[in-house]
C-alpha positions in Angstrom: 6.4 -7.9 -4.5 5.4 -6.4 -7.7 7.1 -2.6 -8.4 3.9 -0.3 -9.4 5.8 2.2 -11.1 3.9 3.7 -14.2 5.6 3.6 -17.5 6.1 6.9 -19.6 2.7 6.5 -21.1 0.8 5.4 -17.9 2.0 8.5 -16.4 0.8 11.3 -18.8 -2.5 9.1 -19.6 -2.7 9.6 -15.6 -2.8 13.1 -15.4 -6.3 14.8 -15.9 -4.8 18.3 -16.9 -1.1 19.7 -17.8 0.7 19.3 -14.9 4.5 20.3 -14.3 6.0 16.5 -13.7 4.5 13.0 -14.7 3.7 11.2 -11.4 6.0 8.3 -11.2 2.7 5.7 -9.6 -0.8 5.3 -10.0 -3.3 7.7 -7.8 -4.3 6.2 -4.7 -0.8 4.1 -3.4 0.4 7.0 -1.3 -0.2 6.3 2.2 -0.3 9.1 4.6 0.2 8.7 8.5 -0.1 11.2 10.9 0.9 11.8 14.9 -1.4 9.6 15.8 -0.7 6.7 13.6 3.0 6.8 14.3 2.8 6.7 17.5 0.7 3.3 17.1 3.5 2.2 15.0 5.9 2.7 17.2 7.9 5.4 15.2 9.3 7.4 17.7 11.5 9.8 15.4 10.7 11.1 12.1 13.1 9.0 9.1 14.7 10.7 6.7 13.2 11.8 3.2 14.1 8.9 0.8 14.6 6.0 3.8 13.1 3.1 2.8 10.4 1.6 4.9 9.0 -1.6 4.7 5.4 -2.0 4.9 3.3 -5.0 5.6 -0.8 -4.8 5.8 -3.8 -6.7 6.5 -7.1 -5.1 4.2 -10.3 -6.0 3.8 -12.5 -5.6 0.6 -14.4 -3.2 0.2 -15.8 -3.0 -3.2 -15.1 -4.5 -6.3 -16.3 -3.4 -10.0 -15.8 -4.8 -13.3 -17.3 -4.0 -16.6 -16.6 -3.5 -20.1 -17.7 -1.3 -23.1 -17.3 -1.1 -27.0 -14.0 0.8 -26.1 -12.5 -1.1 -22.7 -12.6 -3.3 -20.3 -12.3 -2.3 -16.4 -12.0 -3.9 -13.2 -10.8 -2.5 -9.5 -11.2 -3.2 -6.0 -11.3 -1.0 -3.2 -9.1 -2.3 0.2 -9.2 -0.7 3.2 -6.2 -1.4 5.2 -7.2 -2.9 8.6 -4.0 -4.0 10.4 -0.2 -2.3 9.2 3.7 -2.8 10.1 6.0 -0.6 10.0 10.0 -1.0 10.1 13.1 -0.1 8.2 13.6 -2.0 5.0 14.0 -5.8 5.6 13.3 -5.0 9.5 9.6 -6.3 9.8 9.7 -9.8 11.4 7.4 -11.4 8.9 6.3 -14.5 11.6 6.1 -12.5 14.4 3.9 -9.9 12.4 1.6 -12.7 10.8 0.7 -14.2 14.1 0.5 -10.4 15.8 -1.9 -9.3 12.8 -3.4 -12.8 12.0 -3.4 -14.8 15.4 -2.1 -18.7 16.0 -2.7 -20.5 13.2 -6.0 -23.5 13.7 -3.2 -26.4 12.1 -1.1 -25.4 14.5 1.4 -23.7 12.9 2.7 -20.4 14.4 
């Protein structure tokens, strides 16, 4: 997995006006589940702030842009996320999550 955390100049290039801190990742990685969504993931009782979770998600595209200009190039991709795990770090079953988000496999494989 790749660690998205911005470096010191991503961070204030981030921020559209003074603000107190420097956000530590890009805009837009911060999930947010609510009652409902717990519930669907099973999570029974809150975790505590700073528990590591790990997080495992099917998405499908939604847009993609690319372009450039005498000063930059940009690309990006919009995903919404479709399918999600949820479990204490390192306690997602990776198989049995595949084949509950992704169904048998057509070569056979599980």
């Amino acid at each position: 997995m790749t660690h998205m955390k911005l470096s010191s100049k991503e961070a204030t290039e981030a921020m559209p006006t003074a603000m107190p801190e420097k956000p530590e990742y890009p805009y837009g990685l911060r999930l947010r589940l609510e009652k409902e969504e717990l519930e669907k993931l099973g999570i029974k009782e809150l975790p505590k702030v700073g528990e590591i979770f790990t997080v495992e998600a099917k998405a499908h595209v939604l847009s993609v842009s690319a372009g450039a200009s005498q000063e930059h190039e940009h690309a990006s991709m919009e995903l919404q996320i479709t399918h999600m795990g949820l479990g204490e770090d390192g306690e997602v079953k990776s198989a049995h999550l595949a084949k509950k988000m992704y169904g048998e496999m057509k070569d056979g494989n599980k």
